[in-house]
N, C-alpha and C positions, 0 to 999 in steps of 0.2 A: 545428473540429478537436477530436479528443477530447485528452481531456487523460490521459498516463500513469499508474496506479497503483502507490503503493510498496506490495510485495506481494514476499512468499517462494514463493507460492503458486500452482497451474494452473488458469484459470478454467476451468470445465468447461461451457460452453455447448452444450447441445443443441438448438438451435432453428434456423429457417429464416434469422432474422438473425442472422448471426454475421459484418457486416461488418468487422468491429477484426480479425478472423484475417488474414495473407496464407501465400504460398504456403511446401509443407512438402514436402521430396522425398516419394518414396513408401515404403513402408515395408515390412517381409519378411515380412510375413503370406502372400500369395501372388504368385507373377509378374506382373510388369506388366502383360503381357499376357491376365491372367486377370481379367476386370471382376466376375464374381458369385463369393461364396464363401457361405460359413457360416462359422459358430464358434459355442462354445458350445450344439454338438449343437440349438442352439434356435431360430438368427436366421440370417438368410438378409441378406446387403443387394449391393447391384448398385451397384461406384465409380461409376459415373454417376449416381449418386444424391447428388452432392458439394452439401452443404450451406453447407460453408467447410471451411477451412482457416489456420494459425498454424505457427509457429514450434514450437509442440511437437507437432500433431498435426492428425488429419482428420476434420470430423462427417459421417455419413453419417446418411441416413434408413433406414431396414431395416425388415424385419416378422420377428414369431414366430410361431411354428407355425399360430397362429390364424389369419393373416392382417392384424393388427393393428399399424400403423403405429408405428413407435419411431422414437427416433436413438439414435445411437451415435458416443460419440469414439472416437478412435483415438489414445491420448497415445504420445510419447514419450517419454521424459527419461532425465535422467545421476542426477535425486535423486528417488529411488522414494519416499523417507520425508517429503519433504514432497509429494509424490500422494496417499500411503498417507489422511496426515491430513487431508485434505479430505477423501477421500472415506468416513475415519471420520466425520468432522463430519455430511459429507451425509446417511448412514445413519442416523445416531443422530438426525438431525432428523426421520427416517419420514416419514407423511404429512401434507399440511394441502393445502390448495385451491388457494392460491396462494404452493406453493412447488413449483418444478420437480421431480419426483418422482424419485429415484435406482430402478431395477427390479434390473440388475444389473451385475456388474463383475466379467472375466475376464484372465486375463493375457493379453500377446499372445506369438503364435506365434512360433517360429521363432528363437527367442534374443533377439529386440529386448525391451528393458530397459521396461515401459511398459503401461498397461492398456487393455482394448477396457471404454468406460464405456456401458452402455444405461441410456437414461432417456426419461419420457416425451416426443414428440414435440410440443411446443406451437408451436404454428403462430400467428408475428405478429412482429411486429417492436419494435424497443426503442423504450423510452420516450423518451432522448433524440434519437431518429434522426425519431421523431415532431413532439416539438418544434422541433428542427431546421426542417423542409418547414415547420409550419403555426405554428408563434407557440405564443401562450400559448392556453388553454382556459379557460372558464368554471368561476367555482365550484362548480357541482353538476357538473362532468363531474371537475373535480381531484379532489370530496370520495369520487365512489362509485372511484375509482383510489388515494387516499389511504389510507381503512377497508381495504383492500384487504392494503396494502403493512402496514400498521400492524400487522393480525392476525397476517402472516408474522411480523413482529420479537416480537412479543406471544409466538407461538409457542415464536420461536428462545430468547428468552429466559427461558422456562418451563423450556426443557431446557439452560438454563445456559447458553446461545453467542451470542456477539456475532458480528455479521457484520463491521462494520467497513471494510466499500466499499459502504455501501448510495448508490447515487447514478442517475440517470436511465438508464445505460447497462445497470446490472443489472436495469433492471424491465421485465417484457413484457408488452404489450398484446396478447392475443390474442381472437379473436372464433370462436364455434363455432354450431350450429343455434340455439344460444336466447339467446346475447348481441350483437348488433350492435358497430358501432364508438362508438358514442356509448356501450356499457355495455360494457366488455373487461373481460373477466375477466384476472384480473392475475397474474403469476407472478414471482416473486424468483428469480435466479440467480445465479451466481457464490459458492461461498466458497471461493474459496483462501485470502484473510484472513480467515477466520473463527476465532477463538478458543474452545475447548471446556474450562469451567473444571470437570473432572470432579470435586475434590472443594474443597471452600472455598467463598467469596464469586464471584461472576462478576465477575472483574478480572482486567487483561492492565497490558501495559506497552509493549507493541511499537508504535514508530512506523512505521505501517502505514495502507493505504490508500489517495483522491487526495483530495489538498491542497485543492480547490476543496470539496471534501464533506466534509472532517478537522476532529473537533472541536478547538480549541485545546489543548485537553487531551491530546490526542495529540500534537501537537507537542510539547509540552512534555514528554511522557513520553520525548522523544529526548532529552532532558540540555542543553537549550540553556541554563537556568537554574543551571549548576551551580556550584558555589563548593566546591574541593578543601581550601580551609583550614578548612571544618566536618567534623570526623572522623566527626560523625552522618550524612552523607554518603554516604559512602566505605564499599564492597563489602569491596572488597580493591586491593593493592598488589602491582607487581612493580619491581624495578630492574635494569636491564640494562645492560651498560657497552660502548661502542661503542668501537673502536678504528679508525674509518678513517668518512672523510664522504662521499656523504651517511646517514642512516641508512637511507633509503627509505621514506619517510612524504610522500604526493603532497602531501596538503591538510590544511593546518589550520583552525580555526574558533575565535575568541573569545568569552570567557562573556560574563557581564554588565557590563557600563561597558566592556567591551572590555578587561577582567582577566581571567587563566588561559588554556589552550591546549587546544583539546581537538581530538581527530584525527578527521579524517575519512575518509580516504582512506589504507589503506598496499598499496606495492606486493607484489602477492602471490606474485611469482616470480622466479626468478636467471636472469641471464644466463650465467653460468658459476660454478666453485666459487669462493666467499669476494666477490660480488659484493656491493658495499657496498648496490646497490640491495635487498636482498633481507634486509639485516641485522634490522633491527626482526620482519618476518613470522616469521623461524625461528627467531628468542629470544620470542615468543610473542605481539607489543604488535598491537593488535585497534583496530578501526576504533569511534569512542565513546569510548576511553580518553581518559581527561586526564595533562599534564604535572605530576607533583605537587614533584619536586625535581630540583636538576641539582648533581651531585657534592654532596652535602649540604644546599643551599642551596633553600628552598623559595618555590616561584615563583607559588604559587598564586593570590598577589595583586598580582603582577607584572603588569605592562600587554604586551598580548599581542604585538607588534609585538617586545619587548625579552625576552622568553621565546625569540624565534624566533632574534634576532640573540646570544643568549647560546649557544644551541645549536650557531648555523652552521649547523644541518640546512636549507639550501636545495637543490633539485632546479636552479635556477636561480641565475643573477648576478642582474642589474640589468631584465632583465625579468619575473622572478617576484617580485621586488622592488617594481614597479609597481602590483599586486594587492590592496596593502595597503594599510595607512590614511595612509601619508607620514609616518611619523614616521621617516625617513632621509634621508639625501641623495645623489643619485648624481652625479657629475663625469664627464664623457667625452662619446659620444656614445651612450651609452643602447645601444649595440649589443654588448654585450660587451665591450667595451676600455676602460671607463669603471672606477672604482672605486666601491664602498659604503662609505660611513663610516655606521657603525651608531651608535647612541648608547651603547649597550652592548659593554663588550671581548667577545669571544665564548673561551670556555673551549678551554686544550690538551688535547690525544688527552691519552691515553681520558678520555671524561668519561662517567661512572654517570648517568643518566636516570632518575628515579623513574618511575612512570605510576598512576593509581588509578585504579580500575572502580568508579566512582558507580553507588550504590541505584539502583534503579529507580521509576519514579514511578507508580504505578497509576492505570489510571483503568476506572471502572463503565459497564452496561449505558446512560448516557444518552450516551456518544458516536453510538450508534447515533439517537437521540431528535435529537441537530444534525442529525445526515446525513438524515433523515427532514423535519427541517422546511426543509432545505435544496433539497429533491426537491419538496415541497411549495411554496415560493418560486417556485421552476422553472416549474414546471405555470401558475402563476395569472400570473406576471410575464414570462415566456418568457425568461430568462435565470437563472440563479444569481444568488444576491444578493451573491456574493465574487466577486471575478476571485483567479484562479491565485496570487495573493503571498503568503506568511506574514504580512506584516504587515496585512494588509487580514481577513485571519480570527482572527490574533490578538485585533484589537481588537474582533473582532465587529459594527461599524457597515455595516448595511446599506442601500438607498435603500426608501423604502416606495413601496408597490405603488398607482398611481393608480385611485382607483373601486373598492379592495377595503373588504368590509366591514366593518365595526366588529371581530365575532369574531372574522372568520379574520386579523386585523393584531393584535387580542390574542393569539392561541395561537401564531403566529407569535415575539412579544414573549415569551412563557415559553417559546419551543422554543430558538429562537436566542441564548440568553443566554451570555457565556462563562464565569461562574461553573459550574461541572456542578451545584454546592449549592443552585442555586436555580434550577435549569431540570426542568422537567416529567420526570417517566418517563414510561413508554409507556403504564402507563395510566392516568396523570392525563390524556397527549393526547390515550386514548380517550373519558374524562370531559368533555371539552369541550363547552361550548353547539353550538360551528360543527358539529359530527359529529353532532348530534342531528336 
């Protein structure tokens, strides 16, 4: 099972495999009933030529004027401006060998909100749909697909951009008249996470990506570490003052030692006018914020469980109640009809809510450098060396790989590290004895 990525972003897959797509109605470029068109006075392609298809749109294979095999997406979407910046990103990366090559990108027809994307046609299938069928590979077949993947990042980060979902499912294996299966020429796709630091240092802060391929550092750039009673901290403040419960704030989340509140989750629309569920959303308080005081009283190192019961903000009694760590107690039968004695009194309407928007945590081009030795792991061991948990990638301990060799178990040990200070960039992993 593939594992979901956190991403703002449209992957823009032009290739034969594009199994992760399911099915997308059809779209107003021309009647259903019409299977061949054009566009772009340049490209001819015949629906029957379906590639895949997703949720936001449909790859088609197509040729130009020459006769010369392309694909083509076909996007949808409702947010043009996060399309737009992929498909800046893709541009500005131009060419390299083994990055899927962007040719061109037209609007589409007919009033639908969305781009007709051509790009070259690379015929082959994903890396991880490979590993899947056959196991792990041998080191000389991982090392000439690794150099490969490496040069793309080498690339991307020459011209400032981090990819940031580099993981098995983005890389393709493809084979043409002069490279077999045993030597695929390789091709990186997907940035819809890709980050373009046009002017400054190459650092982002968005946690972004999938978990199973995320450097800890990115995790960490989500605010899980944060502590609202250090002012060096704290962005900015707002305070809002509720006069009716709930606020509409779905989920919370506890910092460190399980002190402060920090949100996750707020509901983003009303039921009707003055709908308490909607309160929070239209006085501005944003999903990330932390609780920093309540009617004056600040709670920042308040134990989380008693931030929540000072509030009363539950969506729930005695079963949302159960979610938490037990620092309450409920009487009844657990079905609504029971009561909560909280340990804390919980405050009278209106009660003012502080919230503070916590600094952002940066982190550099060597996230890309984990997710790469992470792909690299994959290949030689036939599995990831993290399963899916935050805790299991925070702490970085992986199993080592039986019968691998001395090098590639040390370049491993400098890729995988969770300090970023003292893990490899991309081209110290070029410098490595195993690549030689």
């Amino acid at each position: 099972m593939k594992q979901q990525s956190r991403r703002g972003g449209l992957p823009l897959l032009c290739v034969a495999a594009v199994a992760s797509l399911h099915i997308w109605q059809h779209g107003g470029l021309v009647p259903c009933n019409v299977m061949t068109m054009t566009f772009g006075n340049k490209y001819r392609l015949d629906k029957n030529d379906l590639l895949g298809s997703g949720g936001y749109g449909k790859v088609y294979k197509c040729v130009d004027m020459q006769g010369t095999e392309r694909a083509v997406k076909q996007v949808f979407t409702a947010n043009p401006e996060i399309l737009d910046t992929e498909i800046e990103i893709h541009r500005h990366l131009g060419q390299h060998p083994n990055i899927v090559q962007l040719i061109d990108v037209y609007d589409n027809e007919g009033g639908d909100s969305g781009k007709m994307i051509v790009m070259e046609l690379a015929k082959g299938g994903e890396l991880g749909e490979y590993l899947e069928k056959t196991g792990k590979m041998t080191e000389e077949k991982a090392k000439g697909i690794f150099k490969q993947v490496l040069s793309a990042i080498q690339h991307m980060h020459s011209k400032n951009v981090l990819h940031r979902d580099l993981k098995s499912d983005n890389i393709l294996l493809c084979t043409d008249s002069t490279h077999d299966i045993n030597h695929p020429v390789v091709k990186l796709i997907d940035f819809g996470a890709g980050h373009w630091s046009k002017t400054g240092p190459l650092q982002a802060s968005k946690f972004i990506g999938t978990l199973q391929y995320m450097a800890p550092e990115v995790v960490i750039a989500r605010g899980d570490d944060f502590d609202a009673s250090d002012a060096a901290q704290i962005e900015s403040t707002l305070e809002i003052e509720f006069k009716k419960r709930p606020f509409g704030i779905r989920k919370y989340k506890p910092g460190p030692n399980n002190k402060g509140a920090r949100i996750l989750e707020v509901i983003q629309q009303s039921r009707y006018p003055g709908d308490p569920l909607g309160q929070a959303f239209v006085s501005g308080v944003q999903n990330e914020w932390v609780v920093k005081s309540v009617n004056g009283r600040d709670v920042s190192q308040m134990d989380f469980e008693d931030i929540l019961d000072l509030m009363g903000d539950r969506l729930l009694d005695n079963s949302s109640r159960g979610a938490f760590d037990g620092s309450f107690k409920v009487t009844g039968d657990n079905k609504g009809q029971g009561k909560v004695l909280p340990k804390v009194e919980m405050v009278d309407l209106p009660v003012k809510v502080q919230y503070a928007l916590m600094k952002p945590k940066p982190y550099d081009s060597k996230v890309d450098v984990w997710s790469l030795g992470c792909v690299l792991y994959h290949m030689v061991a036939g599995t990831p060396p993290f399963p899916p948990e935050e805790e299991d990638v925070m702490a970085g301990r992986y199993p080592p790989i039986p019968g691998a060799s001395p090098q590639l178990t040390d370049l491993l040990s400098k890729m995988l590290v969770v300090n970023p200070a003292a893990r490899l960039d991309a081209n110290a992993v070029a410098a490595h004895p195993w690549l030689r």
